[in-house]
PDBQT receptor file of N, H, CA, C and O in Angstrom, charges set to zero:
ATOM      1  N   UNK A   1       0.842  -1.170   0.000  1.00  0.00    +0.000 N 
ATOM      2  CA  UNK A   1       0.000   0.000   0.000  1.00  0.00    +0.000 C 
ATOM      3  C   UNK A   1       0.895   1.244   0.000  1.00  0.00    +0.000 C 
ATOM      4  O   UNK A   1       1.759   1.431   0.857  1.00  0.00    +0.000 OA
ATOM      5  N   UNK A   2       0.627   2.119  -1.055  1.00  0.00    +0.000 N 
ATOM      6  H   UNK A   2      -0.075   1.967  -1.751  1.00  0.00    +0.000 HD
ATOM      7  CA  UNK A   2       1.312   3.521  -0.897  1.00  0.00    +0.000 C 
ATOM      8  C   UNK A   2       1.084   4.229   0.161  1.00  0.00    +0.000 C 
ATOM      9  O   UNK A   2       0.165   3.996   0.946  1.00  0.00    +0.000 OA
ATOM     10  N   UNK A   3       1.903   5.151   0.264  1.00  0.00    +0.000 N 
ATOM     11  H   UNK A   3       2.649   5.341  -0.374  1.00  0.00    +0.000 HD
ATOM     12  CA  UNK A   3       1.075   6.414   1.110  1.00  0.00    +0.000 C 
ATOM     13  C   UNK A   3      -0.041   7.169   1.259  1.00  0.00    +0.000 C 
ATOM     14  O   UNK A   3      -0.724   7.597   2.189  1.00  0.00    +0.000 OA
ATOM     15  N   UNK A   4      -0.023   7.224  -0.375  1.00  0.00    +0.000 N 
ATOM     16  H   UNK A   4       0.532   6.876  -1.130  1.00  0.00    +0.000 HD
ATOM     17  CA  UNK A   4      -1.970   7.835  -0.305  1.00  0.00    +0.000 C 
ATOM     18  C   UNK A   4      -2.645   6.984  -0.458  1.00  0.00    +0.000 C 
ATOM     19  O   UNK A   4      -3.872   7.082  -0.470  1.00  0.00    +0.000 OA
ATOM     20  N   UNK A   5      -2.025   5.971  -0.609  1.00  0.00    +0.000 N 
ATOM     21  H   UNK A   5      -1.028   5.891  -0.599  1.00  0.00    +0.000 HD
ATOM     22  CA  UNK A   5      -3.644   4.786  -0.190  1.00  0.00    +0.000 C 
ATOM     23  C   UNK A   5      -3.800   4.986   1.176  1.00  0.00    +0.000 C 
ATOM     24  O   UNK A   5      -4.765   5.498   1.743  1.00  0.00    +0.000 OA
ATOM     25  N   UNK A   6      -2.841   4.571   1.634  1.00  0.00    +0.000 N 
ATOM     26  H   UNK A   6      -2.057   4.155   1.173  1.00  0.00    +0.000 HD
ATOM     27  CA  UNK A   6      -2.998   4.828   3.453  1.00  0.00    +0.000 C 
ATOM     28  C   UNK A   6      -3.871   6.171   4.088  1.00  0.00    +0.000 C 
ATOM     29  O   UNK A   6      -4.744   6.256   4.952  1.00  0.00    +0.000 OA
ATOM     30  N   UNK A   7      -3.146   7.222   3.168  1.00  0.00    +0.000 N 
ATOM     31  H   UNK A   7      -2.437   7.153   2.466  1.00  0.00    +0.000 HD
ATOM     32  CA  UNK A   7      -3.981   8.424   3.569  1.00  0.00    +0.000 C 
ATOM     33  C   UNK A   7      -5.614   8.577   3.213  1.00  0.00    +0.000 C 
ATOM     34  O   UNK A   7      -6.432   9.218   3.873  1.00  0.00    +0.000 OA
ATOM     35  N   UNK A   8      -5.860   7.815   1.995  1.00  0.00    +0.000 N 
ATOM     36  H   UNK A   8      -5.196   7.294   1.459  1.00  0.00    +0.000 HD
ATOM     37  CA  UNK A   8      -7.171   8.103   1.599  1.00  0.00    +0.000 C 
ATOM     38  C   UNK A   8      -7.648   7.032   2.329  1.00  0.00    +0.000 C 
ATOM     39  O   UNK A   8      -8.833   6.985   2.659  1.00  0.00    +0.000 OA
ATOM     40  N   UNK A   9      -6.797   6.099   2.639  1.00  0.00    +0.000 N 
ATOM     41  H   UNK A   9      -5.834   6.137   2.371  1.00  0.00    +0.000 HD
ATOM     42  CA  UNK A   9      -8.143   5.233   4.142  1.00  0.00    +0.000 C 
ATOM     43  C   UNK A   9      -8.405   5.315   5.340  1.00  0.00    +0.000 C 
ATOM     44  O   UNK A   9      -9.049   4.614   6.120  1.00  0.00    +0.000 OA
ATOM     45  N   UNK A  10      -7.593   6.657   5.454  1.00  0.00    +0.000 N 
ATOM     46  H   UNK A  10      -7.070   7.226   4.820  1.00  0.00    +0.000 HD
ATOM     47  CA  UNK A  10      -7.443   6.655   6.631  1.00  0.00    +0.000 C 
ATOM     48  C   UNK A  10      -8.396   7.898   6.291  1.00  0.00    +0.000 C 
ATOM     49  O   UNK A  10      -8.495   7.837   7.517  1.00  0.00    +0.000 OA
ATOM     50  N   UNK A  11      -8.997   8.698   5.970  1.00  0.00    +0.000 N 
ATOM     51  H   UNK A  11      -8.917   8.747   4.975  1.00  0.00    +0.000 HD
ATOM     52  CA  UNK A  11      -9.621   9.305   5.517  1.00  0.00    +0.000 C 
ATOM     53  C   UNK A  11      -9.730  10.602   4.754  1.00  0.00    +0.000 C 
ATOM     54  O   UNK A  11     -10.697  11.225   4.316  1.00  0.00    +0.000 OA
ATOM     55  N   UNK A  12      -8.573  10.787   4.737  1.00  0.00    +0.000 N 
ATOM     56  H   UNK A  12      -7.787  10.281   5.093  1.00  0.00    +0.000 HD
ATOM     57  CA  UNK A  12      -8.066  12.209   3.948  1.00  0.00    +0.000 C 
ATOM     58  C   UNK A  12      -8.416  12.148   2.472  1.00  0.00    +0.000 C 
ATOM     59  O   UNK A  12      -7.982  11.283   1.711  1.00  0.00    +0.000 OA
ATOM     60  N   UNK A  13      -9.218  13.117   2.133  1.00  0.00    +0.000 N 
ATOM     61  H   UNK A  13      -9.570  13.820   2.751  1.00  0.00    +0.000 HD
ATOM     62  CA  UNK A  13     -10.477  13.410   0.676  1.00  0.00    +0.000 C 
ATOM     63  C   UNK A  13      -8.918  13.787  -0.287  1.00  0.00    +0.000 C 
ATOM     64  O   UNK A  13      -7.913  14.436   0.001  1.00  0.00    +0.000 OA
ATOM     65  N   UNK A  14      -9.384  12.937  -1.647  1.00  0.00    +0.000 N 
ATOM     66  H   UNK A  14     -10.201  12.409  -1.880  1.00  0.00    +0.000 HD
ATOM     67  CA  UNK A  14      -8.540  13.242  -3.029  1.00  0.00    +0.000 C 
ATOM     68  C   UNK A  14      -8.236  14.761  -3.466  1.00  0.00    +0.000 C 
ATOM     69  O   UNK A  14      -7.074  15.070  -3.728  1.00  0.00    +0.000 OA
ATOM     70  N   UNK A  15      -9.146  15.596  -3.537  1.00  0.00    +0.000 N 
ATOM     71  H   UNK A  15     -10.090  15.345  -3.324  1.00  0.00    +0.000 HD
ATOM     72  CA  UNK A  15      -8.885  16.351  -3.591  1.00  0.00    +0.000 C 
ATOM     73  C   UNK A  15     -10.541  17.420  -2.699  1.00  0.00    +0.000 C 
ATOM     74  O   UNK A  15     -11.744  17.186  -2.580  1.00  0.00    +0.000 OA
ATOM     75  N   UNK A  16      -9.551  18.627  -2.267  1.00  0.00    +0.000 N 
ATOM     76  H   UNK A  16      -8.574  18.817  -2.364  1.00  0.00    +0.000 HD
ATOM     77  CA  UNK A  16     -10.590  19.871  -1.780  1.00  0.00    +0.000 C 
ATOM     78  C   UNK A  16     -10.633  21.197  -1.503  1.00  0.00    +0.000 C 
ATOM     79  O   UNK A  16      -9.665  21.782  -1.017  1.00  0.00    +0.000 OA
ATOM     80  N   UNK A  17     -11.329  21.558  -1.680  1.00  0.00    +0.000 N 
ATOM     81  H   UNK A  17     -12.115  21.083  -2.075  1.00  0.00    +0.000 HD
ATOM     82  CA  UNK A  17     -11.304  23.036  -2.140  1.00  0.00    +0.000 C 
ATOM     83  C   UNK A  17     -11.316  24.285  -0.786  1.00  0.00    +0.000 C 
ATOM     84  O   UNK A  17     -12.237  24.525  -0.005  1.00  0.00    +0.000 OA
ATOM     85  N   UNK A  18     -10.215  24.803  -0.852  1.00  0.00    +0.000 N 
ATOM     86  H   UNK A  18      -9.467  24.609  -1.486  1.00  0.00    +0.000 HD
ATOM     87  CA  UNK A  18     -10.289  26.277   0.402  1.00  0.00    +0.000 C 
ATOM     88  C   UNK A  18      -9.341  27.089   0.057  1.00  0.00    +0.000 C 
ATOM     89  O   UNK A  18      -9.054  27.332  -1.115  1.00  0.00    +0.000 OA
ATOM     90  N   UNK A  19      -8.729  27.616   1.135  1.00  0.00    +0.000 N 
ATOM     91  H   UNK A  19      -8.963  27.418   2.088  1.00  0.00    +0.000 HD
ATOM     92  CA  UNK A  19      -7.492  28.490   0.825  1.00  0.00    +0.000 C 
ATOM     93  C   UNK A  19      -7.818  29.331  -0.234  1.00  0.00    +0.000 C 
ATOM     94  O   UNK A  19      -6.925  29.733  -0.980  1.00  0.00    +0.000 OA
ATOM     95  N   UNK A  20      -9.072  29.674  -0.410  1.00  0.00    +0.000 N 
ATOM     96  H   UNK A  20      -9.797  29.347   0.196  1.00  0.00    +0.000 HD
ATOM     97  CA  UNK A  20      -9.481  31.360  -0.885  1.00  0.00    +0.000 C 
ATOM     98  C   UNK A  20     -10.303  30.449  -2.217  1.00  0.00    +0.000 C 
ATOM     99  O   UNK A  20     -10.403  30.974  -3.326  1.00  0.00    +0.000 OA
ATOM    100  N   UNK A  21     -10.712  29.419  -2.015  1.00  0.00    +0.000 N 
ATOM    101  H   UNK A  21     -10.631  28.992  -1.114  1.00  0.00    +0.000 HD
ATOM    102  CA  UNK A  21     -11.646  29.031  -2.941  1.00  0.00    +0.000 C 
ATOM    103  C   UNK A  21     -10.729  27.996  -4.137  1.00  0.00    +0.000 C 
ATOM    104  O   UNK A  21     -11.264  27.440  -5.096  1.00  0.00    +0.000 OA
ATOM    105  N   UNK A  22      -9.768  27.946  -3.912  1.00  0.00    +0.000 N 
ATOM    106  H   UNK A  22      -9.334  28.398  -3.132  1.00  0.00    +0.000 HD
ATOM    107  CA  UNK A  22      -8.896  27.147  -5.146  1.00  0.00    +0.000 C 
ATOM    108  C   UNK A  22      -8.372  25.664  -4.627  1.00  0.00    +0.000 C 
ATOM    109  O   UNK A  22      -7.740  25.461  -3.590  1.00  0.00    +0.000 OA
ATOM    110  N   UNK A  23      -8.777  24.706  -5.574  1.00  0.00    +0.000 N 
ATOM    111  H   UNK A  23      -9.290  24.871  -6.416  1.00  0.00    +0.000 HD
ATOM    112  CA  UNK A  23      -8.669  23.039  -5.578  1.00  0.00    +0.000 C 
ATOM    113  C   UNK A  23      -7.428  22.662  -4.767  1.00  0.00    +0.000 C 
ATOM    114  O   UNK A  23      -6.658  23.567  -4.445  1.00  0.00    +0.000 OA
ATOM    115  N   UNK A  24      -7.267  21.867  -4.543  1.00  0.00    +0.000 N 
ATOM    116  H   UNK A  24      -7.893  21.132  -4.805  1.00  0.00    +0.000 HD
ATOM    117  CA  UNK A  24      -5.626  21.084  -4.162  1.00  0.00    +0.000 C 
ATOM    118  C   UNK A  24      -5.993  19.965  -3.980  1.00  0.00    +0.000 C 
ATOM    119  O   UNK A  24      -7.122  19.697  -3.568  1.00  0.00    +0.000 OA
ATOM    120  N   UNK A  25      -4.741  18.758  -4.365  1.00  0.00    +0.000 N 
ATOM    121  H   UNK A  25      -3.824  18.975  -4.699  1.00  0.00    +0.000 HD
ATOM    122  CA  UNK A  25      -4.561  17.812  -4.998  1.00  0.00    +0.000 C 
ATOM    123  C   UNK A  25      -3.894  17.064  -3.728  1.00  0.00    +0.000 C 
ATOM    124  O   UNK A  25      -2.791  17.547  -3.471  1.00  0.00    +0.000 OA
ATOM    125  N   UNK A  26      -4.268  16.037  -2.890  1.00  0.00    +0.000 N 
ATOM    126  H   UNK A  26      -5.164  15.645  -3.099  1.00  0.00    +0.000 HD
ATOM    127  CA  UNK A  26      -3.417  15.133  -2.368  1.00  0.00    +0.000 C 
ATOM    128  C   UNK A  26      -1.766  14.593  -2.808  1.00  0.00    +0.000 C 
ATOM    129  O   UNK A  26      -1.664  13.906  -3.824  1.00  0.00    +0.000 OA
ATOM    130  N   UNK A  27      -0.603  14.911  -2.063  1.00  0.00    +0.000 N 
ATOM    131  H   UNK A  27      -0.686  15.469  -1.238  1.00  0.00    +0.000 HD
ATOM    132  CA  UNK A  27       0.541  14.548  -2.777  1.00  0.00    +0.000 C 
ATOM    133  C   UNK A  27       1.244  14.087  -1.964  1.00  0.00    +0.000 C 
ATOM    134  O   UNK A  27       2.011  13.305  -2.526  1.00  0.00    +0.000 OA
ATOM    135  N   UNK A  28       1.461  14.144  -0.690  1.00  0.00    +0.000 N 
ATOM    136  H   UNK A  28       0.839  14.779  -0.234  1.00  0.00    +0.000 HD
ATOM    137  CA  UNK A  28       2.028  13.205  -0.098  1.00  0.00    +0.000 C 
ATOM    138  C   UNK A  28       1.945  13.665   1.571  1.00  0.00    +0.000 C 
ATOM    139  O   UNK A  28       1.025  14.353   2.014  1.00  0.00    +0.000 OA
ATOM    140  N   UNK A  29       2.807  13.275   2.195  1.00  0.00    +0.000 N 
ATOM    141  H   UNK A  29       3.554  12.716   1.835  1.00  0.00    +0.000 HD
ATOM    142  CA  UNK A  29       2.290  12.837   3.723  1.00  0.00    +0.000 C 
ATOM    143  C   UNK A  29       3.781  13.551   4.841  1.00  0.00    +0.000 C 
ATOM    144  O   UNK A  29       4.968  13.224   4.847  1.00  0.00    +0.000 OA
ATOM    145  N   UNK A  30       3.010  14.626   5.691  1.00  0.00    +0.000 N 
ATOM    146  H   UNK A  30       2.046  14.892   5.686  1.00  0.00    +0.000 HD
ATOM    147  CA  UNK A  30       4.426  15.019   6.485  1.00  0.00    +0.000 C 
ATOM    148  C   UNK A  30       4.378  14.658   7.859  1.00  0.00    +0.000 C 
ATOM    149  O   UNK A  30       3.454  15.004   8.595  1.00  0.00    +0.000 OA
ATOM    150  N   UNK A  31       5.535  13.840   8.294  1.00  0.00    +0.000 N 
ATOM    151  H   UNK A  31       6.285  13.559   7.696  1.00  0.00    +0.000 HD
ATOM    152  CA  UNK A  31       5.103  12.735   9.476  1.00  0.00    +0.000 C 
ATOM    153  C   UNK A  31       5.412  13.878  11.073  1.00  0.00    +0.000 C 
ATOM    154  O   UNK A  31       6.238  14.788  11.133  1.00  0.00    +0.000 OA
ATOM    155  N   UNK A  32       4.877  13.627  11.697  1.00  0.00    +0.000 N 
ATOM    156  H   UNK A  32       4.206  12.887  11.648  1.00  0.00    +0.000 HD
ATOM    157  CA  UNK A  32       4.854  14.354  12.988  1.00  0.00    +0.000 C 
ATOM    158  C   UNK A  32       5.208  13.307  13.997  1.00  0.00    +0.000 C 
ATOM    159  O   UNK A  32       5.166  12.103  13.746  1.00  0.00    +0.000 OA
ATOM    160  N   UNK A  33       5.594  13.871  15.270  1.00  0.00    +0.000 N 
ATOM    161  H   UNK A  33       5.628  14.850  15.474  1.00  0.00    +0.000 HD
ATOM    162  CA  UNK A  33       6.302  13.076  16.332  1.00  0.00    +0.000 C 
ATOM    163  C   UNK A  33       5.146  12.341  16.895  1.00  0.00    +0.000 C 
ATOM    164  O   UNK A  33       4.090  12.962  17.023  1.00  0.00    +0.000 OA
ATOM    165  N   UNK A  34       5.206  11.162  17.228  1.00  0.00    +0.000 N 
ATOM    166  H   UNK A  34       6.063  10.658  17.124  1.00  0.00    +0.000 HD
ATOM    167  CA  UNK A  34       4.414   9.949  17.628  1.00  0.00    +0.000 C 
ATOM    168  C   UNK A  34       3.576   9.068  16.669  1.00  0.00    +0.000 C 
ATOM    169  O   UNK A  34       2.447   8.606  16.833  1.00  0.00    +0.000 OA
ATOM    170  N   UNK A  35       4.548   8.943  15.481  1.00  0.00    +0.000 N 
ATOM    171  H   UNK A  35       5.465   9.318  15.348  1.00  0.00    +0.000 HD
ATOM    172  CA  UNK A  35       3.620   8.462  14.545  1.00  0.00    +0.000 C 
ATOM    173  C   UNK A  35       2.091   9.163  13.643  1.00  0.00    +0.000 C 
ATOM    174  O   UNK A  35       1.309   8.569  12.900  1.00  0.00    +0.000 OA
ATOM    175  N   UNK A  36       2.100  10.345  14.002  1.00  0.00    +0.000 N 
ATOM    176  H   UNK A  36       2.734  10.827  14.606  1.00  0.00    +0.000 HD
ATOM    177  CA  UNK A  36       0.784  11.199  14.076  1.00  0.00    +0.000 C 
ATOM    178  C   UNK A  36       2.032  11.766  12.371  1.00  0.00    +0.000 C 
ATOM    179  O   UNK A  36       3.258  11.768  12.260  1.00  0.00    +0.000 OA
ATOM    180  N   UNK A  37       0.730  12.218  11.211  1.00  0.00    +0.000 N 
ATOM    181  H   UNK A  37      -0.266  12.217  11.301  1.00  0.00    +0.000 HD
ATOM    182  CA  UNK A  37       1.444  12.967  10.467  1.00  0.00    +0.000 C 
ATOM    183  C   UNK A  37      -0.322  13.912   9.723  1.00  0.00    +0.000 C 
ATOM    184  O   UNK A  37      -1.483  13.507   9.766  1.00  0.00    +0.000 OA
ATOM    185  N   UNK A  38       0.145  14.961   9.248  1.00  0.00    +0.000 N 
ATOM    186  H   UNK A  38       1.088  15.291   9.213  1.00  0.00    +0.000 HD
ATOM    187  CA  UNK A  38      -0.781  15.278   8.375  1.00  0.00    +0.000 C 
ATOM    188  C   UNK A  38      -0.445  15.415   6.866  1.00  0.00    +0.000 C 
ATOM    189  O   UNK A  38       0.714  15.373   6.452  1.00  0.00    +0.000 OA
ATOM    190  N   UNK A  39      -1.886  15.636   5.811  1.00  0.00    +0.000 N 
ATOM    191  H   UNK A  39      -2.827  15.671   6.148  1.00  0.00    +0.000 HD
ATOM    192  CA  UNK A  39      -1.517  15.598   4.477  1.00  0.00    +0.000 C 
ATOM    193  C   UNK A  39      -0.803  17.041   3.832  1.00  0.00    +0.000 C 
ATOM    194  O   UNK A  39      -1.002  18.113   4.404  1.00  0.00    +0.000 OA
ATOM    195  N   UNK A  40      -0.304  16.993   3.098  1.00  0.00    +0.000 N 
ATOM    196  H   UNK A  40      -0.142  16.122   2.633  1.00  0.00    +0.000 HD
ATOM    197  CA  UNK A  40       0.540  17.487   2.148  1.00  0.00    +0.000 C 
ATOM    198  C   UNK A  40      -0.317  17.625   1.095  1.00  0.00    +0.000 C 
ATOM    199  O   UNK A  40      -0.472  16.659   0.349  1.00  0.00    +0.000 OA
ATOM    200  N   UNK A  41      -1.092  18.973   0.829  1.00  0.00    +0.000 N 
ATOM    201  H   UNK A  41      -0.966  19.759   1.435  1.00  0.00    +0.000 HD
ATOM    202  CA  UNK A  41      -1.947  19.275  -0.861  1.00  0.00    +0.000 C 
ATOM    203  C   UNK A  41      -1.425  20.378  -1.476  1.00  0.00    +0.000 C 
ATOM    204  O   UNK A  41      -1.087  21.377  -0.840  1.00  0.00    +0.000 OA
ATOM    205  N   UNK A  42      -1.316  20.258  -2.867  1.00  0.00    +0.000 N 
ATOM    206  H   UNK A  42      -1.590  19.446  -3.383  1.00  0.00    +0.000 HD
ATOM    207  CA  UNK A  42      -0.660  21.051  -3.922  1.00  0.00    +0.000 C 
ATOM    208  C   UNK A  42      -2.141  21.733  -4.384  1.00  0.00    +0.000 C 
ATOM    209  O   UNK A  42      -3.218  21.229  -4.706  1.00  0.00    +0.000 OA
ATOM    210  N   UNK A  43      -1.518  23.550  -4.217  1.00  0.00    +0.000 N 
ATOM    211  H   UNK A  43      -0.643  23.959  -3.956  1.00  0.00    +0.000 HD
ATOM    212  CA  UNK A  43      -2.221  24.597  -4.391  1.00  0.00    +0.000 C 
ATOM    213  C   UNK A  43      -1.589  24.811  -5.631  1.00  0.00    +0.000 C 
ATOM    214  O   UNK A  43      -0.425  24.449  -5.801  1.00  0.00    +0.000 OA
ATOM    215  N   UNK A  44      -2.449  25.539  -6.788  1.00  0.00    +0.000 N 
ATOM    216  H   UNK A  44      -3.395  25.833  -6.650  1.00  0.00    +0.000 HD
ATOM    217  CA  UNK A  44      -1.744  26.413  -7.784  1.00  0.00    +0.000 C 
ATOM    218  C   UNK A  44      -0.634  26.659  -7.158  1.00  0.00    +0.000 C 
ATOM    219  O   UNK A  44       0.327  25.943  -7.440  1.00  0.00    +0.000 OA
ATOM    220  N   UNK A  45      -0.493  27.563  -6.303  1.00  0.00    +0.000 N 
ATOM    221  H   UNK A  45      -1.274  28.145  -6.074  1.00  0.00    +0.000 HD
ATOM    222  CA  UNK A  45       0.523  28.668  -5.806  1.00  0.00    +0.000 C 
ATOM    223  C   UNK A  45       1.632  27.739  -5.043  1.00  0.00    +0.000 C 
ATOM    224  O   UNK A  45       2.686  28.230  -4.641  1.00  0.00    +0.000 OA
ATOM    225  N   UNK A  46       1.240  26.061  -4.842  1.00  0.00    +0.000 N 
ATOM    226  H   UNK A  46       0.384  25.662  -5.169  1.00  0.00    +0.000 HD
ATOM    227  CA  UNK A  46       2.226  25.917  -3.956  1.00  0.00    +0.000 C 
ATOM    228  C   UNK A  46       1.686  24.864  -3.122  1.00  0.00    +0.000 C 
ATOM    229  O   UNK A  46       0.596  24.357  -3.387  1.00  0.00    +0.000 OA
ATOM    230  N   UNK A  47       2.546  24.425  -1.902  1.00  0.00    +0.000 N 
ATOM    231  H   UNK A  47       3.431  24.837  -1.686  1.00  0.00    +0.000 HD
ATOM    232  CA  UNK A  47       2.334  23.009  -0.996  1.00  0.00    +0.000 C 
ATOM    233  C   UNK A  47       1.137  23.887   0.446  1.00  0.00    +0.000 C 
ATOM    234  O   UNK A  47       1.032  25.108   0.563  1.00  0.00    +0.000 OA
ATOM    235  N   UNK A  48       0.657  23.205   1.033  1.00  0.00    +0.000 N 
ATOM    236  H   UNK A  48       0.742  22.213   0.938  1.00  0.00    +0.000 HD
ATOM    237  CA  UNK A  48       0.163  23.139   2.258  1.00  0.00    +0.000 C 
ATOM    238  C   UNK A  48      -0.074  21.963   2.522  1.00  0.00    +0.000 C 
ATOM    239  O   UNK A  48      -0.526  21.024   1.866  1.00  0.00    +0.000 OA
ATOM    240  N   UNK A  49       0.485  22.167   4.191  1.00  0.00    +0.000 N 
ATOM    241  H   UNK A  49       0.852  22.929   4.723  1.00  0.00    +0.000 HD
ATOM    242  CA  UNK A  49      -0.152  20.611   5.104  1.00  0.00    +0.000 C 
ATOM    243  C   UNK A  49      -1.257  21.334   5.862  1.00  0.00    +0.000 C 
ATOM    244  O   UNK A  49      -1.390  22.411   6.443  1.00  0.00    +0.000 OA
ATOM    245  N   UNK A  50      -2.112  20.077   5.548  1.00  0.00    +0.000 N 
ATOM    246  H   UNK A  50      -2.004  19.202   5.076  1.00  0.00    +0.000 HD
ATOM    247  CA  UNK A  50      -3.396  20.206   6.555  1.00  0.00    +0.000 C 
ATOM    248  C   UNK A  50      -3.804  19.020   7.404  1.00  0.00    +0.000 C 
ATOM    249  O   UNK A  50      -3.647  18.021   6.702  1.00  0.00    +0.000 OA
ATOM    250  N   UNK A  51      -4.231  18.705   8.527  1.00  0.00    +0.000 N 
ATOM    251  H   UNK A  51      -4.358  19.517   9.097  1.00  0.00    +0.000 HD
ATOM    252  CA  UNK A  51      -4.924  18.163   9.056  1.00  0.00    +0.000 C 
ATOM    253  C   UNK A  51      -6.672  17.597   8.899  1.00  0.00    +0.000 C 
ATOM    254  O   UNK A  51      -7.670  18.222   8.542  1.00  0.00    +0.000 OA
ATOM    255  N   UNK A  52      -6.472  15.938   9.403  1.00  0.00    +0.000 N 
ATOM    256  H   UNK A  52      -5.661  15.430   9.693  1.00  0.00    +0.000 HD
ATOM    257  CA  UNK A  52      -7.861  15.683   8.871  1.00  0.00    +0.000 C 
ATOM    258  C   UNK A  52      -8.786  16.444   9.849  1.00  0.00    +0.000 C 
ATOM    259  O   UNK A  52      -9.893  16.551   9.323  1.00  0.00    +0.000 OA
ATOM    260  N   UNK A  53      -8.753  16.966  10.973  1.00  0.00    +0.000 N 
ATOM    261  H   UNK A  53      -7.853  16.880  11.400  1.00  0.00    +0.000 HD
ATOM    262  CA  UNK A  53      -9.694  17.350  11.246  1.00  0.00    +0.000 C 
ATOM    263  C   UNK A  53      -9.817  19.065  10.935  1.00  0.00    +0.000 C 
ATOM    264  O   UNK A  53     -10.759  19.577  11.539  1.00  0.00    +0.000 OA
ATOM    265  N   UNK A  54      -9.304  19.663  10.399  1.00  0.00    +0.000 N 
ATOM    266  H   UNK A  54      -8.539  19.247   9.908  1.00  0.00    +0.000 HD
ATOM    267  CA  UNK A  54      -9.216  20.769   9.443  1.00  0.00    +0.000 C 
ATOM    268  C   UNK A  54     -10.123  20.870   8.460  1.00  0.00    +0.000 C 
ATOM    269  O   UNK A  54     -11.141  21.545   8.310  1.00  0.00    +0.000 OA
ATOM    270  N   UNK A  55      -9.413  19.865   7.656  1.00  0.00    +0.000 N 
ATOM    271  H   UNK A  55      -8.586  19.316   7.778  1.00  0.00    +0.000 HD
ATOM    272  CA  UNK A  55     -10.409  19.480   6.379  1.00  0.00    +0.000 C 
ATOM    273  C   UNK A  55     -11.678  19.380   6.759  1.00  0.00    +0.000 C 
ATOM    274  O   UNK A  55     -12.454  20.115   6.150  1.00  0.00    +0.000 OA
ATOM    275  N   UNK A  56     -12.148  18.654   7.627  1.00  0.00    +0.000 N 
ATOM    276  H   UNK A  56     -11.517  18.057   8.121  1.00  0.00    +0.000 HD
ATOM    277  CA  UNK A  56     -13.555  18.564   8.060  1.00  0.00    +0.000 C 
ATOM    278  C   UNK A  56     -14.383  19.437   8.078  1.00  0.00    +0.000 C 
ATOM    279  O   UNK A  56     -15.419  19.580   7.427  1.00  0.00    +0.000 OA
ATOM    280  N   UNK A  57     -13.583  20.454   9.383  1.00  0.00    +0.000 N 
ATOM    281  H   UNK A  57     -12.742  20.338   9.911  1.00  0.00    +0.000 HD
ATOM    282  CA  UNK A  57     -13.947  21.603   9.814  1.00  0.00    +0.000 C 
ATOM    283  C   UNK A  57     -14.417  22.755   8.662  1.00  0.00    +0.000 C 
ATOM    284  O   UNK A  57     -15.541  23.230   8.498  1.00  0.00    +0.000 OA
ATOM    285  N   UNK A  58     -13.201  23.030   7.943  1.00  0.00    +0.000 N 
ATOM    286  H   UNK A  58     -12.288  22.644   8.076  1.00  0.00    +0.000 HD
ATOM    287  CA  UNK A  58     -13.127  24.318   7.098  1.00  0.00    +0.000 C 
ATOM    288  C   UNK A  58     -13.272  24.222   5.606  1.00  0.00    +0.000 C 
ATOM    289  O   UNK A  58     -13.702  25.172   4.952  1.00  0.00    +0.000 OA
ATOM    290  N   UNK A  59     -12.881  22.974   5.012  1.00  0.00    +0.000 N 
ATOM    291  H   UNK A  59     -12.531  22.202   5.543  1.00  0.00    +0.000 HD
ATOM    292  CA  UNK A  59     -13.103  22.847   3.378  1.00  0.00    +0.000 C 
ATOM    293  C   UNK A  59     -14.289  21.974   2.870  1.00  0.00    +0.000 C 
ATOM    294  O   UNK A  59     -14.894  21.037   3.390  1.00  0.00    +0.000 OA
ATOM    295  N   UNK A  60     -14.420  22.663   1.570  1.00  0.00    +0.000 N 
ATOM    296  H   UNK A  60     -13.929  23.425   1.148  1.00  0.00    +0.000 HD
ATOM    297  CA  UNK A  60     -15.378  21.307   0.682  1.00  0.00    +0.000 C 
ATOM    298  C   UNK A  60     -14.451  20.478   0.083  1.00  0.00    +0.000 C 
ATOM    299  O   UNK A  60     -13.469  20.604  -0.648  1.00  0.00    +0.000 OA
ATOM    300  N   UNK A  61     -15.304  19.251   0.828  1.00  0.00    +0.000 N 
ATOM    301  H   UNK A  61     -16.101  19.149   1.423  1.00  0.00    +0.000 HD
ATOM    302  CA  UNK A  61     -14.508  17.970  -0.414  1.00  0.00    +0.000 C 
ATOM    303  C   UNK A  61     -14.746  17.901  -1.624  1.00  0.00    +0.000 C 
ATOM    304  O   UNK A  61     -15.866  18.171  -2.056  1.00  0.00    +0.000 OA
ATOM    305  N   UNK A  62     -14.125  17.669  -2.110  1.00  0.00    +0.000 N 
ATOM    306  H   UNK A  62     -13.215  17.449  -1.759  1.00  0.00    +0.000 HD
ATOM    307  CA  UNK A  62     -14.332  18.132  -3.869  1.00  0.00    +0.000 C 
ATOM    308  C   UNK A  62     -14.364  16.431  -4.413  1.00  0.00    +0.000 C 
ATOM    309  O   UNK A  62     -15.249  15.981  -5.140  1.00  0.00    +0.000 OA
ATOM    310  N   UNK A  63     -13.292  15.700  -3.923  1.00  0.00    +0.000 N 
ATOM    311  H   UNK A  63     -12.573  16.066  -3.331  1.00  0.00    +0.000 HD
ATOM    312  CA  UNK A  63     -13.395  14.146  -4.137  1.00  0.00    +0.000 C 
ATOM    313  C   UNK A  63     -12.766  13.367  -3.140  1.00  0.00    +0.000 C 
ATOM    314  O   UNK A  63     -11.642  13.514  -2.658  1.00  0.00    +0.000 OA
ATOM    315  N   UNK A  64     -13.829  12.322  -2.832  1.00  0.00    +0.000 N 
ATOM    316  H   UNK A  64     -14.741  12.203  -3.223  1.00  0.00    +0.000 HD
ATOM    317  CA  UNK A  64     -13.434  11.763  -1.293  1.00  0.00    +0.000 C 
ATOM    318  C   UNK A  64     -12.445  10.751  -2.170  1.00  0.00    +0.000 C 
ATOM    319  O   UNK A  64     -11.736   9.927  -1.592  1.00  0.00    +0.000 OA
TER     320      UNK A  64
């Protein structure tokens, strides 16, 4: 299993939309201390990590 398989079962959406209304693309995974990591999505403009409970909170899923 890749990484974004892992991530998309673990529940992190393919792609979703915020950060001033513009898409981003699942790309890979930045690991945090205790095994805990969040996702890595490609903006036009560039990278952001977000958290799944972020995503929840603040964006539309565009594709789970």
């Amino acid at each position: 299993m890749t990484r974004i398989e892992k991530m998309r079962k673990d529940g992190y959406p393919k792609i979703i939309k915020g950060n001033g209304g513009y898409r981003a693309y699942l790309k890979d995974m930045q690991p945090l201390g205790g095994g805990d990591y969040m996702a890595i999505y490609r903006y036009p403009g560039g990278l952001c990590c977000h958290s799944l409970e972020e995503i929840q909170k603040c964006f539309e899923i565009i594709e789970q």
